[in-house]
Biopython code that builds the backbone (N, CA, C, O; Angstrom):
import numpy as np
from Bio.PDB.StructureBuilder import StructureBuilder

atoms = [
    (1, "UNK", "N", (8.724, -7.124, 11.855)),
    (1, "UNK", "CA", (9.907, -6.934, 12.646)),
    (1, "UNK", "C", (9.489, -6.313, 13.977)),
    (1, "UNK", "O", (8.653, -5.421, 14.129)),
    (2, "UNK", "N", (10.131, -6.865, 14.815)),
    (2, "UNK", "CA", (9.755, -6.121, 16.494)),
    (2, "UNK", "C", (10.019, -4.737, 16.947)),
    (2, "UNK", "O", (11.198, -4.383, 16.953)),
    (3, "UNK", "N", (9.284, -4.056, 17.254)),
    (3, "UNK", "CA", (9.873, -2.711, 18.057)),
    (3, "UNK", "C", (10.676, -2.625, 19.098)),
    (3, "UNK", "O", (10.158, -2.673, 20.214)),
    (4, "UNK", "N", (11.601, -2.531, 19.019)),
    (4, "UNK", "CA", (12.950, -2.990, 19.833)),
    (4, "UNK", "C", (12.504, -1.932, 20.888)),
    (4, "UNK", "O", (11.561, -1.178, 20.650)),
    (5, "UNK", "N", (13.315, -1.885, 22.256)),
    (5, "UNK", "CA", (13.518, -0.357, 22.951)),
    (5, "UNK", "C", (15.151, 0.132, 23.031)),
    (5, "UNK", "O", (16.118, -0.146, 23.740)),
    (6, "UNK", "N", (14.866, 1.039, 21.858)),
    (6, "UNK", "CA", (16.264, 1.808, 21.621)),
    (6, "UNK", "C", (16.144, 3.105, 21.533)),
    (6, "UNK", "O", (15.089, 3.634, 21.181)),
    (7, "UNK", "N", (17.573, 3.988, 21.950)),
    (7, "UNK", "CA", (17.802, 5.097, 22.147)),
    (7, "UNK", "C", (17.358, 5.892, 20.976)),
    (7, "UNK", "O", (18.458, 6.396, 20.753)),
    (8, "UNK", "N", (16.587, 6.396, 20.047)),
    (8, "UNK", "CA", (16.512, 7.530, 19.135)),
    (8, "UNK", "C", (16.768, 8.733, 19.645)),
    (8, "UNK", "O", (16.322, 9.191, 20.697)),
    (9, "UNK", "N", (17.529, 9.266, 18.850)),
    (9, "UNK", "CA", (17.689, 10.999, 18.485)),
    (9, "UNK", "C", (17.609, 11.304, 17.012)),
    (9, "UNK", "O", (18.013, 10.519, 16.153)),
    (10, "UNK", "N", (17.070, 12.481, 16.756)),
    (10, "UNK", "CA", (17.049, 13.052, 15.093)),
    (10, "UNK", "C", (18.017, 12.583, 14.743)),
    (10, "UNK", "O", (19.024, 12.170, 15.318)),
    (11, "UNK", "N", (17.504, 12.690, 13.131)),
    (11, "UNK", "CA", (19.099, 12.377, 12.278)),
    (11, "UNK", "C", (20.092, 13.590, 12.327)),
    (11, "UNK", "O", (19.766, 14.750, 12.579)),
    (12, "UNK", "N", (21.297, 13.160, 12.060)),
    (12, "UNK", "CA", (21.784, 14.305, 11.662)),
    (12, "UNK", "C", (22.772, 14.473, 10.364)),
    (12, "UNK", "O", (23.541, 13.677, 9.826)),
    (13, "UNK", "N", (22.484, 15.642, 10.123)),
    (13, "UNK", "CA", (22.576, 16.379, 8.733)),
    (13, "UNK", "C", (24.112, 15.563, 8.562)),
    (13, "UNK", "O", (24.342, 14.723, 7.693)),
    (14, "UNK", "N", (24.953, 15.968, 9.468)),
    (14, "UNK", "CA", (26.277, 16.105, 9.517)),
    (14, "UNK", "C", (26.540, 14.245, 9.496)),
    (14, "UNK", "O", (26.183, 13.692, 10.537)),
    (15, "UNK", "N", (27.145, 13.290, 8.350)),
    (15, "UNK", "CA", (27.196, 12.094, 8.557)),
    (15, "UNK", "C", (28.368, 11.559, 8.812)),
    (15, "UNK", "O", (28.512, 10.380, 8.490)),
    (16, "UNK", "N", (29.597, 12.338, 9.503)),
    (16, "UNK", "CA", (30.991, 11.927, 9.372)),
    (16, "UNK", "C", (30.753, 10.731, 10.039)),
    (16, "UNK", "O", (29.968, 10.750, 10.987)),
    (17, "UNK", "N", (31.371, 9.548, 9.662)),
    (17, "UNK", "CA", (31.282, 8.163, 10.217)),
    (17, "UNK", "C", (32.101, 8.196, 11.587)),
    (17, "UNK", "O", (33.250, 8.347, 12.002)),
    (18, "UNK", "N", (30.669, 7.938, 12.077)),
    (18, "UNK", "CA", (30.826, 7.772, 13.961)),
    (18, "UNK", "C", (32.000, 6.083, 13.808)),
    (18, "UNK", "O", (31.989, 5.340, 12.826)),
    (19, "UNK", "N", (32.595, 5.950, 14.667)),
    (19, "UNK", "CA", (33.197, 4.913, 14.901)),
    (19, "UNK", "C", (34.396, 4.560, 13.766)),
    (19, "UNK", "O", (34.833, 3.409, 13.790)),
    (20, "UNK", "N", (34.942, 5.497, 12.779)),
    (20, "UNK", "CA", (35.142, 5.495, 11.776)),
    (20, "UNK", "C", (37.042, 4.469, 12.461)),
    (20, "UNK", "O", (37.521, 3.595, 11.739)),
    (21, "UNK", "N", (37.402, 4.670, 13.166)),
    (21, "UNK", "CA", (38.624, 4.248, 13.595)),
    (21, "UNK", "C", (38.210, 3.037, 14.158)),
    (21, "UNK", "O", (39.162, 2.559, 14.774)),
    (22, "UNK", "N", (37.236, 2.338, 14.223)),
    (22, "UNK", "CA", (37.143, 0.644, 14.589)),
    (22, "UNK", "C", (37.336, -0.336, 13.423)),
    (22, "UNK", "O", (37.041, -0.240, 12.232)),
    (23, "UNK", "N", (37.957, -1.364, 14.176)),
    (23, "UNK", "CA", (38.236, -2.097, 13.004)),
    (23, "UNK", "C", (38.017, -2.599, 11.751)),
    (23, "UNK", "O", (38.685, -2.818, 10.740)),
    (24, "UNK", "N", (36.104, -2.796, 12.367)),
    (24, "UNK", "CA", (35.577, -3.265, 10.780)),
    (24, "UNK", "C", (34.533, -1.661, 10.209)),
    (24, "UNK", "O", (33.342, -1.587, 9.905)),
    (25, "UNK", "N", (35.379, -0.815, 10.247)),
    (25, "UNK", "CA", (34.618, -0.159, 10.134)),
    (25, "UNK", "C", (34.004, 0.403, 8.704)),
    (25, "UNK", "O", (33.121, 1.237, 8.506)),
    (26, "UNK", "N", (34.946, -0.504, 7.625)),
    (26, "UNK", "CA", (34.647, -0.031, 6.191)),
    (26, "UNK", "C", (34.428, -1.593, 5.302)),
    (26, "UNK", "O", (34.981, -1.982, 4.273)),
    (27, "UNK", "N", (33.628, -2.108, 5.978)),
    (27, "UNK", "CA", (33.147, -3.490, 5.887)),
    (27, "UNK", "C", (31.856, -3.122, 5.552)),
    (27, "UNK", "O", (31.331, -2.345, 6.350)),
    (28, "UNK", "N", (30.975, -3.576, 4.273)),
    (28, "UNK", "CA", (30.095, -3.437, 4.004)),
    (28, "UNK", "C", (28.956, -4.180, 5.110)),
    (28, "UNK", "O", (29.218, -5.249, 5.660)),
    (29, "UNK", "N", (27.482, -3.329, 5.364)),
    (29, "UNK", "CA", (26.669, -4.259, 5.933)),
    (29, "UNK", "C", (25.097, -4.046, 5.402)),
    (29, "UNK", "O", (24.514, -2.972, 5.550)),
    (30, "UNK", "N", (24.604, -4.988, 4.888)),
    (30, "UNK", "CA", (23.364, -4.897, 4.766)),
    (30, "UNK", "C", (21.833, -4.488, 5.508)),
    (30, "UNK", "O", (21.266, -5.288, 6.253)),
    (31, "UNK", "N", (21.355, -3.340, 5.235)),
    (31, "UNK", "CA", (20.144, -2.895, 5.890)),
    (31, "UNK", "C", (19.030, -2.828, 5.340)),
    (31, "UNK", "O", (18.766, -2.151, 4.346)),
    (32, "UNK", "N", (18.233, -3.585, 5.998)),
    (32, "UNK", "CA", (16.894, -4.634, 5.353)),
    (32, "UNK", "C", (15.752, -2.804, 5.734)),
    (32, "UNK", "O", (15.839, -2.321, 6.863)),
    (33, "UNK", "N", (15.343, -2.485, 5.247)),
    (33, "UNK", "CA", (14.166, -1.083, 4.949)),
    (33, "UNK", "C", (12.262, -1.663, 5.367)),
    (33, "UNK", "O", (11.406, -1.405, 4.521)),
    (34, "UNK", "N", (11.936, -2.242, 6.397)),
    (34, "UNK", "CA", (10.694, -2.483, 6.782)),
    (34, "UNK", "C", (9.387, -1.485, 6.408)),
    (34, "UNK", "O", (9.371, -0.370, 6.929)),
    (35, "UNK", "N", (8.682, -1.742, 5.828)),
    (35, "UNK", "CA", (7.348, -0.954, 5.075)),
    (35, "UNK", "C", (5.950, -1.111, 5.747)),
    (35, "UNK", "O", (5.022, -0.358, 6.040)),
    (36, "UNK", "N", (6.176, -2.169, 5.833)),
    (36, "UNK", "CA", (4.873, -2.735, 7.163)),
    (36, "UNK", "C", (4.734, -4.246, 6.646)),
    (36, "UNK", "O", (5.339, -4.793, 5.725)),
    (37, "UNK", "N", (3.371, -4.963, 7.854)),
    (37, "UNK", "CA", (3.699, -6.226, 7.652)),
    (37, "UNK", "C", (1.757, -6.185, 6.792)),
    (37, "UNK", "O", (0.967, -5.280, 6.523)),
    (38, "UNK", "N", (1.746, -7.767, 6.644)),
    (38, "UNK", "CA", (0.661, -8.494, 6.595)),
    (38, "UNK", "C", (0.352, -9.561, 7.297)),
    (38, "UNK", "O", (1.146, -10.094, 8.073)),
    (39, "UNK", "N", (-0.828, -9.965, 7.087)),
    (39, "UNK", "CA", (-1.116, -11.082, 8.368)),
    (39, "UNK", "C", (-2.233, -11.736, 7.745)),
    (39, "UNK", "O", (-3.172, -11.927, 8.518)),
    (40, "UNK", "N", (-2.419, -12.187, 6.406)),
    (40, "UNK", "CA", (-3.318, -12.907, 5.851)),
    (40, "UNK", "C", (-3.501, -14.497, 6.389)),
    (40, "UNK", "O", (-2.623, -15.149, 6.954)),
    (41, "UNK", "N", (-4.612, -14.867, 6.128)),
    (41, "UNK", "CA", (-4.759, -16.338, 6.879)),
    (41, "UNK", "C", (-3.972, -17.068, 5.421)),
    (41, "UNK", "O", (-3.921, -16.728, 4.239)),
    (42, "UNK", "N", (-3.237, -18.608, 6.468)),
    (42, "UNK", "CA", (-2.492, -19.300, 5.321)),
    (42, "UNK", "C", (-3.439, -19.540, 3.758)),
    (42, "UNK", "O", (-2.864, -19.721, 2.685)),
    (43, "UNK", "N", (-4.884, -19.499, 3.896)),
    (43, "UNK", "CA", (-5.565, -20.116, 3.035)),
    (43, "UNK", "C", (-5.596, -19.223, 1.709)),
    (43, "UNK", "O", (-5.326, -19.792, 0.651)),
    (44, "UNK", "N", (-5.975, -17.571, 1.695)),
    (44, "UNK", "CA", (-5.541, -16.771, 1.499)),
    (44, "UNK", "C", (-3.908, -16.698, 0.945)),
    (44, "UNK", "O", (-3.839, -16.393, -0.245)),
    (45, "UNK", "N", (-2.764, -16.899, 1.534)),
    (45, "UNK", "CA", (-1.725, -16.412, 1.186)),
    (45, "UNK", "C", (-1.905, -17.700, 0.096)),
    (45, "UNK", "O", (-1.978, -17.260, -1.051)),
    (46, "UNK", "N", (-1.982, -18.955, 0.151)),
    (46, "UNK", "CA", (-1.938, -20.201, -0.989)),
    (46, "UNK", "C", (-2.765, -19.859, -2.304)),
    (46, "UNK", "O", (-2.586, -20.444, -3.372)),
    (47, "UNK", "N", (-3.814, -18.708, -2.072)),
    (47, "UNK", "CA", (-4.719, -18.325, -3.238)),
    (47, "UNK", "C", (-3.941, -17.065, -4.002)),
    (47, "UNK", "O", (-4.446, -16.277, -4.802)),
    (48, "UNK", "N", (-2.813, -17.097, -3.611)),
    (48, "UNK", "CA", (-2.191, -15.839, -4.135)),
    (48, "UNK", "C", (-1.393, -16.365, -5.221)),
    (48, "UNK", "O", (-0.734, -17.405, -5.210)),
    (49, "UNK", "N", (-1.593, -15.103, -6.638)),
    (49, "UNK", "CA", (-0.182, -15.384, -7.405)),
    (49, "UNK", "C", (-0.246, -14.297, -7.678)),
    (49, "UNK", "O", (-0.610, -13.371, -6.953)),
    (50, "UNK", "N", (0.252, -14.247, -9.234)),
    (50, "UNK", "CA", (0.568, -13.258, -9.925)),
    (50, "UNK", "C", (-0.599, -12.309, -9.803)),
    (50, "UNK", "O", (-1.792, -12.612, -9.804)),
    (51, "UNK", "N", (0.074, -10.817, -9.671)),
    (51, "UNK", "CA", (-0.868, -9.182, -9.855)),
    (51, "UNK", "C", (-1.151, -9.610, -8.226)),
    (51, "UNK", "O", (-0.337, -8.814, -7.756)),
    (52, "UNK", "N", (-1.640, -10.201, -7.189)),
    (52, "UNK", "CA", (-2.528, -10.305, -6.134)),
    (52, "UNK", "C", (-1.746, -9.217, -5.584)),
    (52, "UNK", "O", (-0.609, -8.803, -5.811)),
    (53, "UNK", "N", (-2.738, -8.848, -4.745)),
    (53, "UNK", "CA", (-2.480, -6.825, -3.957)),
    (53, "UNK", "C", (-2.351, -7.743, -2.762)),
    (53, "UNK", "O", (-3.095, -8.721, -2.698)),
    (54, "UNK", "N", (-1.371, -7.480, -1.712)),
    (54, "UNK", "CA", (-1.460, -8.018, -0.409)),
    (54, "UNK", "C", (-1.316, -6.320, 0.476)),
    (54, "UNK", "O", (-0.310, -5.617, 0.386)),
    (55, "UNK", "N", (-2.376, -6.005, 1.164)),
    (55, "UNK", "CA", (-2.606, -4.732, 1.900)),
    (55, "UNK", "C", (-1.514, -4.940, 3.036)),
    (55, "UNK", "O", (-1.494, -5.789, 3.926)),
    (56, "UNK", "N", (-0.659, -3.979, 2.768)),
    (56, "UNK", "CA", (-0.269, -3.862, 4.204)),
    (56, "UNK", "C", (-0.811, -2.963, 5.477)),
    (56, "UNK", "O", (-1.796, -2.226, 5.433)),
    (57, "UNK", "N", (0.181, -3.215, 6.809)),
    (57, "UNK", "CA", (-0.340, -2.401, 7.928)),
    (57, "UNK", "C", (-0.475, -0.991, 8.050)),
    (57, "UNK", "O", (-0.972, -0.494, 9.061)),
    (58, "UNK", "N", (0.072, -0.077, 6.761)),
    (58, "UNK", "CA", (0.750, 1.112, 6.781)),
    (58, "UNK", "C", (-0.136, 2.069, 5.731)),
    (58, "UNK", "O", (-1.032, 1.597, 5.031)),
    (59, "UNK", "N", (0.271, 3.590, 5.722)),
    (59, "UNK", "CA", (0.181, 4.059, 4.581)),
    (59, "UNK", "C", (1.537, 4.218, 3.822)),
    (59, "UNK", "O", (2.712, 3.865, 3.926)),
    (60, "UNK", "N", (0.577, 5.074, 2.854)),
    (60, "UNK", "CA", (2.356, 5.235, 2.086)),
    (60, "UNK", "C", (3.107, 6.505, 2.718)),
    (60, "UNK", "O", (4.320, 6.300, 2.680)),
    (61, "UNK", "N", (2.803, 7.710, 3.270)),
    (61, "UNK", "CA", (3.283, 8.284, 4.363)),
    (61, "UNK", "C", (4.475, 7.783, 5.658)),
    (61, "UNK", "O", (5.596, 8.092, 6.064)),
    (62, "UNK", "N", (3.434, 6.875, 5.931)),
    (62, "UNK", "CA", (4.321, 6.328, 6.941)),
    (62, "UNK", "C", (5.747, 6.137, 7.299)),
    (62, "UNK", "O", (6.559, 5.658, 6.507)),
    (63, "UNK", "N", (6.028, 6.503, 8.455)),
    (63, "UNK", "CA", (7.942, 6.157, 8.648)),
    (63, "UNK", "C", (7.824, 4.671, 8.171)),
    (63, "UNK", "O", (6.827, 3.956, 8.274)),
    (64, "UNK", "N", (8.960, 4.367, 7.664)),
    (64, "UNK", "CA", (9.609, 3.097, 7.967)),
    (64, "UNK", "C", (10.575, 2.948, 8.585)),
    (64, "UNK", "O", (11.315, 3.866, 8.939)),
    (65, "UNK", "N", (10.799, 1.294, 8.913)),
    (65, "UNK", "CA", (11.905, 1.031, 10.066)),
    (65, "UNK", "C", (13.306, 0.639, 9.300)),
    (65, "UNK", "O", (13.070, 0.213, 8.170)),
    (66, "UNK", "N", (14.397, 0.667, 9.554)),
    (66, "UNK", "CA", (15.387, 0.342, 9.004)),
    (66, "UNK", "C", (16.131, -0.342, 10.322)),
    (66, "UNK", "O", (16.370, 0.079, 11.454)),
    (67, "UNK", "N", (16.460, -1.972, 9.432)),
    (67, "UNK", "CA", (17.131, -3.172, 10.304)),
    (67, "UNK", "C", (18.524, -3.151, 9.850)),
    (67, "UNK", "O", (18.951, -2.703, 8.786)),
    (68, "UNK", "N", (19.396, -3.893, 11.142)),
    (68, "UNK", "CA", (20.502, -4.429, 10.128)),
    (68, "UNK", "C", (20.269, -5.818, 11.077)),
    (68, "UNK", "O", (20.152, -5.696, 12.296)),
    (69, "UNK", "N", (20.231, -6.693, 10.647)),
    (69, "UNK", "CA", (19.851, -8.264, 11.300)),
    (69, "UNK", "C", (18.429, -8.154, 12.000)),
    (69, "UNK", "O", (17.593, -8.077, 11.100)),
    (70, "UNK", "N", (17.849, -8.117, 13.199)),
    (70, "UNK", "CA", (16.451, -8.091, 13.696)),
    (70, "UNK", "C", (16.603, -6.992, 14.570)),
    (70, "UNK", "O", (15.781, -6.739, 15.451)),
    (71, "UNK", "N", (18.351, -5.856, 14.210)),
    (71, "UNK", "CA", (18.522, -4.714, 15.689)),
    (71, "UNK", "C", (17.592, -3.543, 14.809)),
    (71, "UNK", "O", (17.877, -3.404, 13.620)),
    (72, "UNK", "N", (16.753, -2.910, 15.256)),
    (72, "UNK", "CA", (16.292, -1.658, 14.786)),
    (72, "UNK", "C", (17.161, -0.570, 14.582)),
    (72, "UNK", "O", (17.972, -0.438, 15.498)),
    (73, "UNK", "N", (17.246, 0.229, 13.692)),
    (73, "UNK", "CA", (18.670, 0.918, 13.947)),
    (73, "UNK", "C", (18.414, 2.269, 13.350)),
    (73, "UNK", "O", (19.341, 3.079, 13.382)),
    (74, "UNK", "N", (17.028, 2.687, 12.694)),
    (74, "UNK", "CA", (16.565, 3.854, 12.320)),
    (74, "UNK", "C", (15.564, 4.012, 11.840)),
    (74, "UNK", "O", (15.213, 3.071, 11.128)),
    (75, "UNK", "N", (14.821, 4.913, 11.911)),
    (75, "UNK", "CA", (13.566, 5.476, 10.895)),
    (75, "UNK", "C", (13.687, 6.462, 10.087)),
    (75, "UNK", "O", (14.680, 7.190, 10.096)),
    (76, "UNK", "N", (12.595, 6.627, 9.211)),
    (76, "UNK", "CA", (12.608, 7.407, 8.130)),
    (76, "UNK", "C", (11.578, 7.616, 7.082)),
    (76, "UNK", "O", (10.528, 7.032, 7.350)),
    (77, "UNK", "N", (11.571, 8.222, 6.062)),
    (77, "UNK", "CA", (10.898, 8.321, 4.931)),
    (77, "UNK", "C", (11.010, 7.863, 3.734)),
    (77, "UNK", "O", (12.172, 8.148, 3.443)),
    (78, "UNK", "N", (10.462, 7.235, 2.681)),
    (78, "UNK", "CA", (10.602, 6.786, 1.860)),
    (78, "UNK", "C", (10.712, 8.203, 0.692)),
    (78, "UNK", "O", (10.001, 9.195, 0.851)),
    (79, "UNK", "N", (11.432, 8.114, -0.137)),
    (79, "UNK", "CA", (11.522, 9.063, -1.207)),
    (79, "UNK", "C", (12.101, 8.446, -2.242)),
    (79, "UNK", "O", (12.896, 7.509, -2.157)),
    (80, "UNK", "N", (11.655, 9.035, -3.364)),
    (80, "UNK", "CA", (12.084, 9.033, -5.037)),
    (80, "UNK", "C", (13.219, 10.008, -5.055)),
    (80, "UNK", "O", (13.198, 11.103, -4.494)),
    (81, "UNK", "N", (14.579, 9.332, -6.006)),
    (81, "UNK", "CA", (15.703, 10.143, -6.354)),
    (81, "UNK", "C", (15.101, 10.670, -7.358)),
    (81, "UNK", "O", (14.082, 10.323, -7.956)),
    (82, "UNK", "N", (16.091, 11.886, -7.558)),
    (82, "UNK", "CA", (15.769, 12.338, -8.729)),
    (82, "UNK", "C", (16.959, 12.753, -9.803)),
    (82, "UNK", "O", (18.066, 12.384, -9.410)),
    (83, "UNK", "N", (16.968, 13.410, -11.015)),
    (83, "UNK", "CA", (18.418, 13.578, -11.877)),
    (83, "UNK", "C", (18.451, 12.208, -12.275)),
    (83, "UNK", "O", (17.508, 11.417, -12.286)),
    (84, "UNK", "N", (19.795, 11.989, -12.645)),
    (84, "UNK", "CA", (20.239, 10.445, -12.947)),
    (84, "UNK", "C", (19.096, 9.608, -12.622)),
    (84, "UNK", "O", (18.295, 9.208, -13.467)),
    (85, "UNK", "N", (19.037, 9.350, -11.372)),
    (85, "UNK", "CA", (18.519, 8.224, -10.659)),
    (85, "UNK", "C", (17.380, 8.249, -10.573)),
    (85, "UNK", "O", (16.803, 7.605, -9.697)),
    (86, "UNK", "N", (16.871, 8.844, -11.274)),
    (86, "UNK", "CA", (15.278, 9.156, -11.119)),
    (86, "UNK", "C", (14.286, 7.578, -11.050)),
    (86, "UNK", "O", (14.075, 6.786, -11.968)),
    (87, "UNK", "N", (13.982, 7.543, -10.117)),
    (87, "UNK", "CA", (12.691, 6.515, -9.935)),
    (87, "UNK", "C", (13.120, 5.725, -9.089)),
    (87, "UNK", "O", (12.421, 4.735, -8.875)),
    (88, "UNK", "N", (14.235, 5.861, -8.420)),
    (88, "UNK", "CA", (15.357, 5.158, -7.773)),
    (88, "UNK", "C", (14.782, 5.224, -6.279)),
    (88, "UNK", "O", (14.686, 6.330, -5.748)),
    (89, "UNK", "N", (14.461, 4.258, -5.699)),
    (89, "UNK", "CA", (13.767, 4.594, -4.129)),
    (89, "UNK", "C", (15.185, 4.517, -2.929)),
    (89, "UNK", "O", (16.282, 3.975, -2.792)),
    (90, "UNK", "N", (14.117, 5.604, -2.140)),
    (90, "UNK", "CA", (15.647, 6.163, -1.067)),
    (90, "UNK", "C", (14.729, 6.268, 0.416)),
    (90, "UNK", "O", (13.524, 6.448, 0.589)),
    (91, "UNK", "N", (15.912, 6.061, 1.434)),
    (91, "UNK", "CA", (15.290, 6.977, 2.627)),
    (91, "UNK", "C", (15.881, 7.749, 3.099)),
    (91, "UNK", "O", (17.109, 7.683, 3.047)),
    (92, "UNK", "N", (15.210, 8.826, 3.770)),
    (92, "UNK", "CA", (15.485, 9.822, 4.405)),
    (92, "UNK", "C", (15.811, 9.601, 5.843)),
    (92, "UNK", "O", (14.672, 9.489, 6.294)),
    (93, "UNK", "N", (16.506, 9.483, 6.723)),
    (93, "UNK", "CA", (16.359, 8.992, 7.933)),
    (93, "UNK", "C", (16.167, 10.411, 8.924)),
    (93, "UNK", "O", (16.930, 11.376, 8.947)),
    (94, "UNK", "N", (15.247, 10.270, 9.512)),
    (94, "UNK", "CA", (14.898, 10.942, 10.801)),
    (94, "UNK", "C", (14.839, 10.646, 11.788)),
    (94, "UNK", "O", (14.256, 11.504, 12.452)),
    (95, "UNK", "N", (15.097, 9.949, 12.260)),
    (95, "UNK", "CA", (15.748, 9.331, 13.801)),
    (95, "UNK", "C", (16.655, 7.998, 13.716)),
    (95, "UNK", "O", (16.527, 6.952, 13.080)),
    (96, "UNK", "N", (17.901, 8.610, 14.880)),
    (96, "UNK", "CA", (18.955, 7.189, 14.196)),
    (96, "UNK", "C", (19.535, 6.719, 15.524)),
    (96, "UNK", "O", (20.165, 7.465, 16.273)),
    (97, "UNK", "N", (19.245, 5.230, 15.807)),
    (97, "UNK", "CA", (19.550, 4.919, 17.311)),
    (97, "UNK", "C", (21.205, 5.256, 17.378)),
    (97, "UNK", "O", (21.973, 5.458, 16.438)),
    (98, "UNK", "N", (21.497, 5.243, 18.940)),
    (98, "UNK", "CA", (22.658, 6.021, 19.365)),
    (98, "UNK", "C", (23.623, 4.284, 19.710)),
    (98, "UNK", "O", (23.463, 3.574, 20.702)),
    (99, "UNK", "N", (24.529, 4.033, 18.582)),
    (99, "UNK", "CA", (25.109, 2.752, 18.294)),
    (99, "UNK", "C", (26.827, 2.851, 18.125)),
    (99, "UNK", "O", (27.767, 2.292, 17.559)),
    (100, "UNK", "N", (26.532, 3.906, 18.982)),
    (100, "UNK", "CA", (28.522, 4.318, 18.985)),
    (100, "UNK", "C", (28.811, 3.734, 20.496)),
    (100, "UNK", "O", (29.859, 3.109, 20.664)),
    (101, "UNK", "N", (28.255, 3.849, 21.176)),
    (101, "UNK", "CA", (28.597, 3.003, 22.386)),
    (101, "UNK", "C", (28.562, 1.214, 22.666)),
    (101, "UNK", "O", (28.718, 0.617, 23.731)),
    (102, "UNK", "N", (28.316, 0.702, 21.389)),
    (102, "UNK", "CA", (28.121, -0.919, 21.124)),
    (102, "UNK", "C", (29.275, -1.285, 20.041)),
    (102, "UNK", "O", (29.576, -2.446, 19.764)),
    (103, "UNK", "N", (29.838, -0.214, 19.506)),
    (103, "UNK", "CA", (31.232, -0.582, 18.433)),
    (103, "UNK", "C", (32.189, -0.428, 19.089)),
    (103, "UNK", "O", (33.305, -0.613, 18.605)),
]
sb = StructureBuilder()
sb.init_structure("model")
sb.init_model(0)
sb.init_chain("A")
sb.init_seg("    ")
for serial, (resi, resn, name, xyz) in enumerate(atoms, 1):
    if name == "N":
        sb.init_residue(resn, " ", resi, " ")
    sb.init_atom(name, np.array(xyz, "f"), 0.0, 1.0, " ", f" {name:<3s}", serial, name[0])
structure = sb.get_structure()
C-alpha cells in the first residue's frame, strides 16, 4: 500500500465520534490493517503452497498502517486481547490522520 501524504497527529485517548452528526455516519466501513509487503519473483511465488514462510518487509514491532480503500488513515501497534478474547489480535492506534475536514 502507498504512503500517502497525510496530516497525522497522536491518537487520542478520548474517541467521541468526530463527525458523529453526518449523515452516514453510523454506516459500517471496512479497514484493511497493512503488516508489510513482499516482493518475491513470480517463479518463487508459483513454488509456494502449503506451510511456505513468505518474509515480509517488517518486524514484528513495527507500526502498521491502517486503510480504508487505498486512503491511509492511521498507524499503530499490533496487540493481543486479553480476558474473554484472549488471542484475539487488535490495534492500538498512535497516530490518526485529521479526516473531519473531508466528511
Amino acid at each position: 500500500m502507498d504512503d500517502q501524504s497525510q496530516d497525522f497527529a497522536p491518537a487520542q485517548t478520548d474517541m467521541a465520534a468526530p463527525g458523529a452528526s453526518h449523515p452516514f455516519s453510523h454506516l459500517p466501513i471496512e479497514i484493511v490493517v497493512a503488516v508489510g509487503k513482499a516482493r518475491p519473483k513470480l517463479s518463487e511465488l508459483l513454488r509456494m503452497g502449503r506451510d511456505a514462510v513468505l518474509a515480509l518487509d517488517t518486524k514484528v514491532d513495527d507500526p502498521v498502517e491502517l486503510y480504508v480503500g487505498d486512503r491511509l488513515i492511521a498507524r499503530g501497534e499490533l496487540q493481543e486481547l486479553d480476558g474473554d478474547e484472549q488471542g484475539q489480535l487488535a490495534v492500538r492506534l498512535t497516530e490518526v490522520a485529521d479526516l473531519k475536514s473531508e466528511l
